[in-house]
N, C-alpha and C positions, 0 to 999 in steps of 0.2 A: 631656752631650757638650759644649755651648757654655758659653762662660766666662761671660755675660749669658741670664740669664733673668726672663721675665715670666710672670706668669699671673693672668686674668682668670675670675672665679671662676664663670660660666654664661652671661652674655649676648654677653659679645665674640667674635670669633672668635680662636684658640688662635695666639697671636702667637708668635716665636720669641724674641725677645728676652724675654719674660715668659706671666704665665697670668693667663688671664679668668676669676671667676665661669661669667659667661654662657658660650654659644654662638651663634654668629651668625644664630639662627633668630629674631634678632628684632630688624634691620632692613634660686709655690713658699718660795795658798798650796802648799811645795812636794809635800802629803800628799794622798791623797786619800780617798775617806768615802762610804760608801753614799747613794745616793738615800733621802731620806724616803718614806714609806707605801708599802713594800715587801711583797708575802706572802711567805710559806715558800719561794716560790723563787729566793731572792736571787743563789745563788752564781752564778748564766749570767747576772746581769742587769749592764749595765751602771750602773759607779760614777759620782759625779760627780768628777770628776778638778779640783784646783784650778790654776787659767791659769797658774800657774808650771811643774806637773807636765804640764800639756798640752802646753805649749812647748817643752821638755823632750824629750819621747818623739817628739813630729814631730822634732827637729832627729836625733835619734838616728838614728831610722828612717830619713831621710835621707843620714846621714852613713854608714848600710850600705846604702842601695838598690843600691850595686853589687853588693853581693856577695849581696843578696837576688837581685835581675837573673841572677844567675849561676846561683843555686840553682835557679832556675826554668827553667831551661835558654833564657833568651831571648836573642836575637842579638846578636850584637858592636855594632851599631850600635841597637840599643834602651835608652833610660835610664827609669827608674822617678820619678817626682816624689809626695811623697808630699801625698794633701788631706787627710784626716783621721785619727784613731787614736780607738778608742774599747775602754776595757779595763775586763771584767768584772770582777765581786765577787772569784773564782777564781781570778784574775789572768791569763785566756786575753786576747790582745791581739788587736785587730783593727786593721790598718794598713789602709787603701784608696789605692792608686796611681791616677794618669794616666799614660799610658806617651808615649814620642818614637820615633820612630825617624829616624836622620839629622838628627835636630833638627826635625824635624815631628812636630805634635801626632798621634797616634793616635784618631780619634774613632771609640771603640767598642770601645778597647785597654784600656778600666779593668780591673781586677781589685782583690779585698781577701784579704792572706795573713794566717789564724788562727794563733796560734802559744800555745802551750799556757806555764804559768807557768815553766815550766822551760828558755823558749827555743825548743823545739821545733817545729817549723810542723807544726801538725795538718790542713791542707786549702787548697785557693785558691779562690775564686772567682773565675771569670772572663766576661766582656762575651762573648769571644771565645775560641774555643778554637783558632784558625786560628793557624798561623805566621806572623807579619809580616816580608813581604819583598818588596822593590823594588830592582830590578836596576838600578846604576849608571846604565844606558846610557840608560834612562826619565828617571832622577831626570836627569842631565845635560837630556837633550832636551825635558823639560815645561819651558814658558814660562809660567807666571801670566798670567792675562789682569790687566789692572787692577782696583785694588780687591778684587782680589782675592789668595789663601794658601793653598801646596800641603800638604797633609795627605795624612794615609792612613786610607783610610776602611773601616773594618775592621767597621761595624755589621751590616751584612750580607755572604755571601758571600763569596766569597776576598777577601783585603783588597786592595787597588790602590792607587795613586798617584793624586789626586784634587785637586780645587779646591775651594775654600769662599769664595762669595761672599755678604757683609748686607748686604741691603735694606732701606731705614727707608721707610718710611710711615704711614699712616693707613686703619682699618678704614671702613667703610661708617656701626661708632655710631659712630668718633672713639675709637675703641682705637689707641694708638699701634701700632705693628708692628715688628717688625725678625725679616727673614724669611730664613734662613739655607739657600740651594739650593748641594749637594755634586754635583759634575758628575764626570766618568769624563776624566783628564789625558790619556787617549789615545783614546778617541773621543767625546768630546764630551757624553756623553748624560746626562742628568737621571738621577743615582743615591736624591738624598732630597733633602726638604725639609722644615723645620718652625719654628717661629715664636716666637720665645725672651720673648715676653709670654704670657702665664698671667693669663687672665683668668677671677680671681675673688678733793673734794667738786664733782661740775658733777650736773648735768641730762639727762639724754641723751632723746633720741627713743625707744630700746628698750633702755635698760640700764635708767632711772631715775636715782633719787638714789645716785652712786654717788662715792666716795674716787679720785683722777684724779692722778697725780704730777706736780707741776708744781714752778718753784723762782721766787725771786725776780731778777726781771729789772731791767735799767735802768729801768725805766719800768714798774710796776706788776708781774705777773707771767706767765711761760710756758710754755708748755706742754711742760718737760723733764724727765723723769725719772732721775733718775741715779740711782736704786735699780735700775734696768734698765737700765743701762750706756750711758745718757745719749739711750734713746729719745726722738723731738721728733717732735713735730706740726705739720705745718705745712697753709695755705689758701693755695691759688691761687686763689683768687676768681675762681673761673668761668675761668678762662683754660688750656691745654692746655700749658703752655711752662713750662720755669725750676723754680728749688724751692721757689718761693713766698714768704709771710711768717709766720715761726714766730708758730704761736697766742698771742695776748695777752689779760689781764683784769687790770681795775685792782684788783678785792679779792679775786681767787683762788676766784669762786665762776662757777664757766663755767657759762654756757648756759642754758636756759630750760625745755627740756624738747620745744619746737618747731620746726620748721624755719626760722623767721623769724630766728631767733640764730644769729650763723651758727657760735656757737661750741657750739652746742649737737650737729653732727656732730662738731665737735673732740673733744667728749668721748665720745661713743661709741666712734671710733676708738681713740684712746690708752683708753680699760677694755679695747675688746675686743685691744687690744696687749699691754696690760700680763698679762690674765690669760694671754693663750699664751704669752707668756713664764713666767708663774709656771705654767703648767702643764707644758711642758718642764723646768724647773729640779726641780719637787716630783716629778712621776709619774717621769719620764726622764734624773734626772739631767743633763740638757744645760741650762749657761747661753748661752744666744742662740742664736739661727737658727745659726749657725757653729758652735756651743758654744766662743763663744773670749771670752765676755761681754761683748761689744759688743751695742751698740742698732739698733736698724733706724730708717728714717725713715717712718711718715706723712703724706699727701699728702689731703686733703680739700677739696673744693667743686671737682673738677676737669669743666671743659666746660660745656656748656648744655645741658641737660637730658640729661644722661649719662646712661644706663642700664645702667651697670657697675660692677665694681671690678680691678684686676689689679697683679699683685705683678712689679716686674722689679729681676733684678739686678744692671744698669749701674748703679743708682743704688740699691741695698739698700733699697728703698723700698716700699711699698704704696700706692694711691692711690684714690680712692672717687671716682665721680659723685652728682648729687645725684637723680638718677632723676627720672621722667616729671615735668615740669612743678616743676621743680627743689624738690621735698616730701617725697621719700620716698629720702632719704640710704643708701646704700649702705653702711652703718656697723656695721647686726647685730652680734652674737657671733659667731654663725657664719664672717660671711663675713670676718672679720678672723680669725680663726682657721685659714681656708683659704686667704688669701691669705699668711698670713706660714708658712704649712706648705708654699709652694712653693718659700720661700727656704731651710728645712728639707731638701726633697726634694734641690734642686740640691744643697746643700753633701753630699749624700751620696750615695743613688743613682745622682741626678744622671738620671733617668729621662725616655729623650727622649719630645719632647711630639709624639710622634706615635707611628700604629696601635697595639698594644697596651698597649707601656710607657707611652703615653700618656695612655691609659684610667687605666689606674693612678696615675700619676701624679695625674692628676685626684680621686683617687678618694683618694688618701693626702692630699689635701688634706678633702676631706670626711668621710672616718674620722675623722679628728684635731678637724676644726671640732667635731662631733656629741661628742668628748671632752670637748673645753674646756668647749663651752657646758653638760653635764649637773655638768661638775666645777666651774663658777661659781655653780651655786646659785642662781642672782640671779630675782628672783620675777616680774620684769615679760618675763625671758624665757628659759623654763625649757628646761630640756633637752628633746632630742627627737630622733627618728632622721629628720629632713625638716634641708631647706637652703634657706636662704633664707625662713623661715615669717615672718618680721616685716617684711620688706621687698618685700611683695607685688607682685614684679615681674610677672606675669601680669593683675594689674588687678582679681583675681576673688578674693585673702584664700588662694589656694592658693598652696603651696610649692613649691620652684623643681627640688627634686628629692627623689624618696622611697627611702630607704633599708631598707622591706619589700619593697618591688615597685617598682623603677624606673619599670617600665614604664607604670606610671597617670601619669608627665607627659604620655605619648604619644609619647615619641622612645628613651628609654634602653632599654637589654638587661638583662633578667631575667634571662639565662641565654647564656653562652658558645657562638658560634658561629664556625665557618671563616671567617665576613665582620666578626669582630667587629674585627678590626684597619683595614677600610677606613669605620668611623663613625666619626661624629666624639666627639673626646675626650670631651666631656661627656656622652657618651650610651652611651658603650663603658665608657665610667666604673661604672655601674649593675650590672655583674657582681660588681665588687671590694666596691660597695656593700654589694649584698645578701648576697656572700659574709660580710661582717663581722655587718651584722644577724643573717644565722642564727647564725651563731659567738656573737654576744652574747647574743642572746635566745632562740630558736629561732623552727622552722615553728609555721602555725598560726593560730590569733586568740587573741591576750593587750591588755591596756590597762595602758600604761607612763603613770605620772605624769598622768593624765587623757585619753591619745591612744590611738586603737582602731589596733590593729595586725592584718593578718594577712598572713604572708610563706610564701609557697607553696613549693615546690622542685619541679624539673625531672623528678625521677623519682615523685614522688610520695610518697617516703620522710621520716616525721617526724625533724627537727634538733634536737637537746637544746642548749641553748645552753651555756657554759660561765660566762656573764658578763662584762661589758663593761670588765672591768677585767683581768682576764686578756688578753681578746682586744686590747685597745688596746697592750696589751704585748708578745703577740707581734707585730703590727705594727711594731710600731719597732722591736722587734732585729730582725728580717725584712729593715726597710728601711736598716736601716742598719749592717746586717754580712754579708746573703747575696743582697740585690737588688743589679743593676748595671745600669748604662744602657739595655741592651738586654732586659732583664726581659720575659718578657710573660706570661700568664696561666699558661701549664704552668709555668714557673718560678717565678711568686709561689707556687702550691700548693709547690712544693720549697722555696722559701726560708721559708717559716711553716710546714710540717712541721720543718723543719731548727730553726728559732727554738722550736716548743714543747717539741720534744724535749728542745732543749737546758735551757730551763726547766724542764721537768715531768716528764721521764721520759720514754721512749720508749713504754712500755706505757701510758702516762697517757690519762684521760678528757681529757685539753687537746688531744692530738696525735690521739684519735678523732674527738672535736670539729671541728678541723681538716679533717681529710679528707672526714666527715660534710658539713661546710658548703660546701667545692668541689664533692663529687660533687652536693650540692645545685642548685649552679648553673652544674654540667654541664663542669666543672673537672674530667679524670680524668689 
């Protein structure tokens, strides 16, 4: 919904400007060429399109939204802005709009129209299915308070003429904040709120000995990668403010392997950057967070003894604490993996960080962390269905959140309830989770890679998983061709029935699977 997002990946609380890790209970060429390591079902999967042909189809799409606008029967006074395009093997196109109406943003007005290789629009997806409409006589008589911008706020309920005012602050750890409350232009009343931070060769602390892109600098070397479309690292040396100073070493050999180097967070960061990036590019065809092959920024040694990490996108950035007693760097695979998959979520979804779509949100960030880090391989910190297991934010060697059974953190939902939308995100999150794990593995007791698992389901009924390479894939065409901002749990089972179908067959063992793993956890 908001143009600026954060997210803090468990400890912080759920900022609007970006996303925590945490939660606050503790203190996001002109040809183009299939994706690499595809299975049998390539033709619905999305290609990797080259940034000339991406450029391309956005300015096209653009240059007809009117007459798309038209097709869809929306009002005289509505225009179409186009964010993304993402076009199948089959050559089905997926456009996603932002809509206006009278030159006000519509927040909650996105939709994406399908259109079949032949042109033809095969389906819409929409945020909202409500008409958008504000009577002259409103628009004339709403005054903007200061600091504040009238919108139409269409996420819930009939849509209305409304306000949008950000707030910046600071959390209780030292999570920045920027808190975005949507008020009612005619009387006054708190309509929403939510919090657009999202909080969650070197040496590293849990990567190890690991290959780091760096280039040669004025002055020894930095930590830039331009194989990644010129991703950079940078250290605020403990300070909360500014962009810092881009990582530096005089012979290209960062860090030490401890926390006393301070470049030794430098280089966990930029690996666990660099591989979600190559893990979007390989598995998903998408180069960059935006898929437009630009670089994100890194931000390392932020605060005194931070206990976080969170992704915001005022500044396309990720930014790490150095954890309790400034030793235990917030730096993981994982959680670099969840934090730069909130910059992911925004550029498509775009799924507000509150009640359900929130959860999810959340939870699309830990789906994807749980990808990367089994698709790195890397032996000091192996794949696994837990978050945050190498960064022992708890004090006690246990992981920050579990993906068979949420619910042994002690806070997250096993299982889909009528209150599931008033918890807080990182614990509403643990539905989508466990939804995935049965999808991947199944119910039951199994041992993945040396880790005891056993993932229960709500009715009692055993989950046949389909594998975790399947299900990571209907995820992302899910999230980024038939979720939309206001997504929430009945419509993620509709947009990943909708995605496997479209991969597998409508009869297919993937799309039983599916339904299988929602009615699991109580998803119907």
């Amino acid at each position: 919904m908001a143009n600026h997002k954060r997210s803090a990946i468990a400890i912080g609380t759920a900022l609007a400007a970006g996303s925590a890790l945490l939660a606050t209970s503790l203190a996001g060429g002109a040809s183009a060429s299939p994706a690499p390591a595809q299975d049998k079902a390539t033709s619905a999967y999305p290609i990797a399109l080259a940034q000339s042909a991406r450029t391309a189809m956005i300015k096209s799409a653009q240059e007809s939204s009117a007459a798309t606008a038209q097709e869809l029967n929306l009002g005289s006074q509505e225009k179409l802005l186009v964010k993304d395009v993402i076009k199948d093997a089959d050559g089905t196109v997926h456009t996603r709009y932002e809509r206006t109406f009278a030159g006000m943003p519509v927040l909650g007005g996105d939709l994406v129209v399908h259109k079949a290789k032949s042109g033809k629009t095969k389906s819409v997806t929409k945020a909202t299915e409500k008409r958008i409409a504000v009577s002259s006589k409103a628009l004339s008589a709403a005054k903007a308070p200061k600091d504040a911008r009238k919108v139409v706020w269409a996420a819930s309920g009939t849509p209305k003429l409304a306000f949008e005012k950000i707030t910046e602050g600071t959390a209780k750890d030292g999570t920045p904040t920027r808190v975005h409350v949507i008020t009612d232009a005619a009387s006054g009343k708190k309509l929403f709120s939510w919090n657009d931070i999202h909080t969650g060769t070197g040496e590293g602390q849990y990567s190890g000995s690991v290959e780091v892109g760096s280039k040669k600098g004025d002055n020894g070397f930095v930590l830039t990668d331009d194989s990644r479309g010129g991703h950079s690292t940078f250290t605020l040396e403990n300070q909360e403010g500014g962009e810092g100073k881009l990582a530096s070493d005089d012979d290209d050999k960062w860090g030490n392997g401890a926390a006393d180097d301070p470049n030794t967070a430098a280089v966990d960061a930029a690996f666990g950057a660099q591989l979600t990036w190559d893990y979007y590019k390989t598995v998903h065809g998408r180069e960059g967070i935006k898929g437009d092959g630009k670089g994100a920024t890194t931000r390392v040694h932020y605060g005194d003894n931070y206990v976080n990490a969170f992704w915001d996108d005022s500044c396309f950035c990720m930014t790490y604490g150095d954890g309790e007693g400034n030793k235990k760097p917030l730096t993981s695979i994982d959680v670099a993996a969840h934090e730069m998959t909130h910059g992911v979520t925004s550029a498509t979804a775009n799924l507000e960080y509150s009640g359900e779509s929130g959860g999810l949100n959340e939870a699309t960030s830990d789906i994807f962390a749980a990808a990367v880090e089994f698709g790195a391989k890397n032996e000091k910190d192996k794949g696994d269905y837990m978050v945050g297991e190498m960064i022992d934010i708890n004090g006690d060697g246990t992981p920050l959140r579990y993906m068979d059974e949420p619910s042994k953190d002690g806070k997250s939902l096993d299982y889909w309830t009528a209150e599931a939308g008033n918890e807080d995100v990182h614990h509403s999150s643990g539905i989508a989770n466990h939804f995935f794990y049965l999808l991947s593995e199944g119910s039951g007791e199994k041992e993945i890679d040396g880790v005891k698992y056993n993932s229960p389901t709500k009715n009692g009924e055993k989950v046949e998983g389909i594998g975790r390479d399947k299900a990571e894939k209907i995820w992302f065409k899910a999230l980024t061709e038939y979720m939309t901002s206001t997504t929430d749990y009945k419509g993620a089972r509709e947009a990943t029935v909708k995605a496997a179908t479209d991969l597998y067959g409508a009869d297919g063992a993937e799309v039983k699977g599916v339904e299988a793993a929602w009615t699991g956890v109580d998803v119907k």
